[in-house]
C-alpha positions as CSV (number, residue, x, y, z in Angstrom):
1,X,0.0,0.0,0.0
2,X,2.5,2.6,1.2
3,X,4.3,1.9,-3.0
4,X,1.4,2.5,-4.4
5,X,0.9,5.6,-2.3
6,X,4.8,6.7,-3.4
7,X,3.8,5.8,-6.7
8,X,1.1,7.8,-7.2
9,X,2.8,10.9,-5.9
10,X,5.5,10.1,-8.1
11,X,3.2,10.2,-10.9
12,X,1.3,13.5,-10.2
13,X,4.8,14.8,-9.7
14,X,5.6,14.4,-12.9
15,X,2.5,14.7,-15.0
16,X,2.9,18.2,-12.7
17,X,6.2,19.3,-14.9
18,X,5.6,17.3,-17.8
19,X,2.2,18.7,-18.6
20,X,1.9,21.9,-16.3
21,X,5.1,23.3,-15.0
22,X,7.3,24.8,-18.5
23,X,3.8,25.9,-19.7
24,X,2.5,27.4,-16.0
25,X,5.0,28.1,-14.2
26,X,3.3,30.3,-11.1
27,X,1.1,27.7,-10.3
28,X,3.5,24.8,-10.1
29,X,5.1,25.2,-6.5
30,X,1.4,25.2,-5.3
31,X,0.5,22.1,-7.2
32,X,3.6,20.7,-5.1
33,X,3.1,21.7,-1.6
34,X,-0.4,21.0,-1.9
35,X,0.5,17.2,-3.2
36,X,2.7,16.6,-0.7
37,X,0.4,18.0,2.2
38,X,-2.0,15.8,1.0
39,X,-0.1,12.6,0.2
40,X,2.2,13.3,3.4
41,X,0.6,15.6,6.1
42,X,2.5,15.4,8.8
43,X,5.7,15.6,7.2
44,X,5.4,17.9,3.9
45,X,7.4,20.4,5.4
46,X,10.2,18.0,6.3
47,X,10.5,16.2,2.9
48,X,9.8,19.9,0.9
49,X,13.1,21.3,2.9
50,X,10.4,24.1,4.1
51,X,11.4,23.4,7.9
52,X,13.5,26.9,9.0
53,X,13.2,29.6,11.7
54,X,11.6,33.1,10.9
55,X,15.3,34.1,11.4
56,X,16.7,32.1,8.4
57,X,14.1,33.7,6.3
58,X,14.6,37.1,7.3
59,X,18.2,36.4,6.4
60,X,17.3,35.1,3.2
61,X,15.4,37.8,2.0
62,X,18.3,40.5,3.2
63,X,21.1,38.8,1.5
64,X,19.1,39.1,-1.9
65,X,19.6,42.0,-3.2
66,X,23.6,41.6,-2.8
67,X,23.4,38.1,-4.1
68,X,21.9,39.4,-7.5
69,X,24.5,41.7,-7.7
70,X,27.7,39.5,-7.5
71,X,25.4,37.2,-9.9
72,X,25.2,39.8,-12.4
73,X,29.1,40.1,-11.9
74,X,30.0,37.1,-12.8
75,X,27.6,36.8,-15.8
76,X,29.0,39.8,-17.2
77,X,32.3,38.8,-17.0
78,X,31.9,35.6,-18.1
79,X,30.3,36.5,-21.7
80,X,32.1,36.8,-24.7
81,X,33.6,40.6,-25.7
82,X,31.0,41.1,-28.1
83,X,27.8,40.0,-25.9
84,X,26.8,42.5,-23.7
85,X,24.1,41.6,-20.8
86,X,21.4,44.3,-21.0
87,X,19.1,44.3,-17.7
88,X,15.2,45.0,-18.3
89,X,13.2,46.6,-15.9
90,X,13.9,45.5,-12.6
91,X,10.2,46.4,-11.6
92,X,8.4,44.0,-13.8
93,X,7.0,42.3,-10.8
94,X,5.3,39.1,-12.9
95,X,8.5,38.5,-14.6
96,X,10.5,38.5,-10.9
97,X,7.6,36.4,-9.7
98,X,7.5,34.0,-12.6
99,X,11.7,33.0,-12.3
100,X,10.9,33.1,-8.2
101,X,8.5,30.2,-8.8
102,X,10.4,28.1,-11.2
103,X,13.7,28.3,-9.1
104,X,10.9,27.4,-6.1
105,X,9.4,24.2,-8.1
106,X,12.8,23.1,-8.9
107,X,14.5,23.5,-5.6
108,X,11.3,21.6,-3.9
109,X,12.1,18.7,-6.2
110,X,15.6,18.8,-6.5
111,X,16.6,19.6,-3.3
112,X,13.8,19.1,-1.6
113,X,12.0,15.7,-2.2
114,X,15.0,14.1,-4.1
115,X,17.3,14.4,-1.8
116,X,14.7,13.6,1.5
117,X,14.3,10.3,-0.8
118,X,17.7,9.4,-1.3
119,X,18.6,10.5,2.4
120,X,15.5,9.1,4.9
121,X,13.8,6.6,2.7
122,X,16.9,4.7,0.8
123,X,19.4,6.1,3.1
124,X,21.7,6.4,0.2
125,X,25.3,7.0,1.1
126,X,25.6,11.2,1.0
127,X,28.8,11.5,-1.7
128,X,26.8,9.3,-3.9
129,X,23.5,11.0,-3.5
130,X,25.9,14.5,-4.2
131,X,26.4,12.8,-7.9
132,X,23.1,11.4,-8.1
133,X,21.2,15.3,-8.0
134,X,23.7,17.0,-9.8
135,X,23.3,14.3,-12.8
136,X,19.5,14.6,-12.7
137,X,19.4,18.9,-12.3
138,X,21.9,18.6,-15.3
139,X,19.8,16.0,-17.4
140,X,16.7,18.5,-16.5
141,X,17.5,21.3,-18.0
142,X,19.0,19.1,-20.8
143,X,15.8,17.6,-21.9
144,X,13.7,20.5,-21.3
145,X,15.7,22.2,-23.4
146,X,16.3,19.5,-26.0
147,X,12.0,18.1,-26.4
148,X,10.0,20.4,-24.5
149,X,10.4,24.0,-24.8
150,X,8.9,25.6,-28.3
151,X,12.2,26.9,-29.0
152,X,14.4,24.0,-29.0
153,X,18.3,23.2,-29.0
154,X,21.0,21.6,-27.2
155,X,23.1,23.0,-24.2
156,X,26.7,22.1,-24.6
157,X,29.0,19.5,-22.7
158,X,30.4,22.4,-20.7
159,X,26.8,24.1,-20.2
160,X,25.6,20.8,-19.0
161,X,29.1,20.4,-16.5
162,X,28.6,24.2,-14.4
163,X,24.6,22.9,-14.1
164,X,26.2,19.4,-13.0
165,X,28.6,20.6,-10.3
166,X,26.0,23.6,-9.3
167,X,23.7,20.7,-8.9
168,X,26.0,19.0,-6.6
169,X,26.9,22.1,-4.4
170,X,23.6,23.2,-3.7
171,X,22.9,19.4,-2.7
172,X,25.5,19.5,-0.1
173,X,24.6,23.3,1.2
174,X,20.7,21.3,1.6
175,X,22.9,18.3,3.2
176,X,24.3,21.2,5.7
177,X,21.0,23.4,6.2
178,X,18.3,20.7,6.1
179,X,16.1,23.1,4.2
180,X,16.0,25.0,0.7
181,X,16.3,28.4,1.8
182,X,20.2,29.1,0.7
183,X,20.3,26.8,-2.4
184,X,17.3,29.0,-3.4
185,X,18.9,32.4,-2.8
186,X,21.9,30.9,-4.6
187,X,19.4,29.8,-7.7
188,X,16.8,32.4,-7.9
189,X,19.6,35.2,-8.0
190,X,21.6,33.3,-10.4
191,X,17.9,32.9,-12.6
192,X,16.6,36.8,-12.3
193,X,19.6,37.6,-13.4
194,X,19.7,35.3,-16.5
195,X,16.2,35.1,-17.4
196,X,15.4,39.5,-16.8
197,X,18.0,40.2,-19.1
198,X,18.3,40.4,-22.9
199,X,21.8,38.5,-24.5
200,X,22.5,41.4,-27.2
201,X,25.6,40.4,-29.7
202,X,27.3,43.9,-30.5
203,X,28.1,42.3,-34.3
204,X,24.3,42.0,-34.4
205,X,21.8,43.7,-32.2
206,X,19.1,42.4,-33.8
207,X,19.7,38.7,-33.9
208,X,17.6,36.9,-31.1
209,X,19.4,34.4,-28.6
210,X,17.3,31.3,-27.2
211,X,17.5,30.4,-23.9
212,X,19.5,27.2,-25.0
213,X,22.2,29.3,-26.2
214,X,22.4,31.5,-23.6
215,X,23.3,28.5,-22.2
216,X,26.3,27.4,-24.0
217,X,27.5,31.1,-23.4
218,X,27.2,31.5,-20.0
219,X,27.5,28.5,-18.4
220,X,29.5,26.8,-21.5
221,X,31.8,29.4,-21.3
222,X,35.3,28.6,-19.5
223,X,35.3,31.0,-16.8
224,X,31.9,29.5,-15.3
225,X,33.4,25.9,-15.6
226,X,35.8,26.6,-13.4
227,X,33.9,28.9,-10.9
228,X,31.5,25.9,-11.0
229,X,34.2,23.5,-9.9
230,X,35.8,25.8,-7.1
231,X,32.2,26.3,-5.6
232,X,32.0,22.7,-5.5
233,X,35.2,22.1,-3.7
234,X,35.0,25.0,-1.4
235,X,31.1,23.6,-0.4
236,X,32.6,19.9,-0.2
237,X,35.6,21.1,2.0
238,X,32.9,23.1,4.7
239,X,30.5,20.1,4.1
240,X,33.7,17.7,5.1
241,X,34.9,19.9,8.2
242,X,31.5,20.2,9.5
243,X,31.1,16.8,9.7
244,X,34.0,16.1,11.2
245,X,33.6,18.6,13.9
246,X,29.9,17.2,14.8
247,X,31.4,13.8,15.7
């Protein structure tokens, strides 16, 4: 009974993204929590990582606006000479809300329910659940981008690595935290700052660049490879150390 009962959430988890979430994505993290209460109600919170203290939100929402910033740092730095980043207007509220509640429905999944699988139910061994999420937030945005968006094309090898290791760092920041809260500030202020901009090639202004290959020139491009790799390490070394001082 309690299979069939996974398996049906399972299933209206995906039919949820397959058939709902690239098409609406403002309604999606509701479909989710509102699943899981009702599948799992005394322990939604728990397996949605949506267990933290008023105080850990209120330092969420301060460190935002300086988060955003270094984000649009790096982007900038890490385009091409002749690709400029050119911010829209930062007060289009239902665009800010929109990227909010896709980095939302993928950090409830990926960070959330994943890993509260992998953890409490198989009690999979933590460095292998690390590779494990950062595979499948990789494959993700691989195949969303590949069969199910209208505009379609591939992200690169070196697009699909920086999405593989950010995948395994924010894993091991929700391995530290027990809740969403900082691999979402990481993700939504890494997303407003991708998705609320316009990619405009100084050889031609007028030429239109897909999401897909604003992949390949922002997280494809060298200098987010290797950023992608240190912020793994560094998170892996703090995850290490704080588990060695707890014992």
């Amino acid at each position: 009974m309690r299979k069939i009962k996974f398996a049906s959430y399972i299933f209206l988890l995906a039919f949820y993204y397959l058939f709902v979430g690239y098409r609406l994505y403002l309604v999606l993290p509701a479909l989710i929590i509102i699943t899981t209460y009702a599948f799992y109600p005394y322990k939604w919170r728990f397996y949605l990582g949506l267990e933290f203290s008023i105080k850990f939100f209120v330092i969420f929402l301060i460190s935002l606006p300086p988060c955003i910033a270094l984000c649009n740092y790096i982007i900038q730095h890490a385009l091409p000479t002749n690709i400029i980043l050119r911010s829209q207007n930062i007060k289009d509220s239902l665009g800010m809300v929109f990227t909010f509640s896709q980095c939302l429905s993928e950090e409830l999944v990926f960070r959330g329910l994943l890993l509260s699988f992998f953890v409490y139910v198989r009690k999979i061994h933590a460095w292998k659940i690390i590779l494990i999420n950062g595979l499948l937030f990789a494959l993700f945005h691989w195949v969303f981008n590949l069969f199910l968006f209208k505009i379609k094309g591939v992200i690169e090898l070196k697009a699909l690595t920086t999405l593989f290791f950010f995948g395994c760092s924010t894993t091991i920041i929700f391995l530290l935290t027990k809740n969403i809260l900082l691999p979402l500030l990481i993700h939504f202020s890494w997303n407003f700052t991708r998705f609320r901009s316009n990619f405009v090639d100084l050889n031609d202004p007028q030429q239109v660049i897909r999401e897909y290959a604003s992949f390949n020139l922002v997280e494809g491009s060298n200098n987010m490879v290797i950023l992608s790799i240190c912020f793994f390490i560094v998170s892996l070394i703090l995850y290490c150390l704080i588990k060695k001082i707890q014992k």
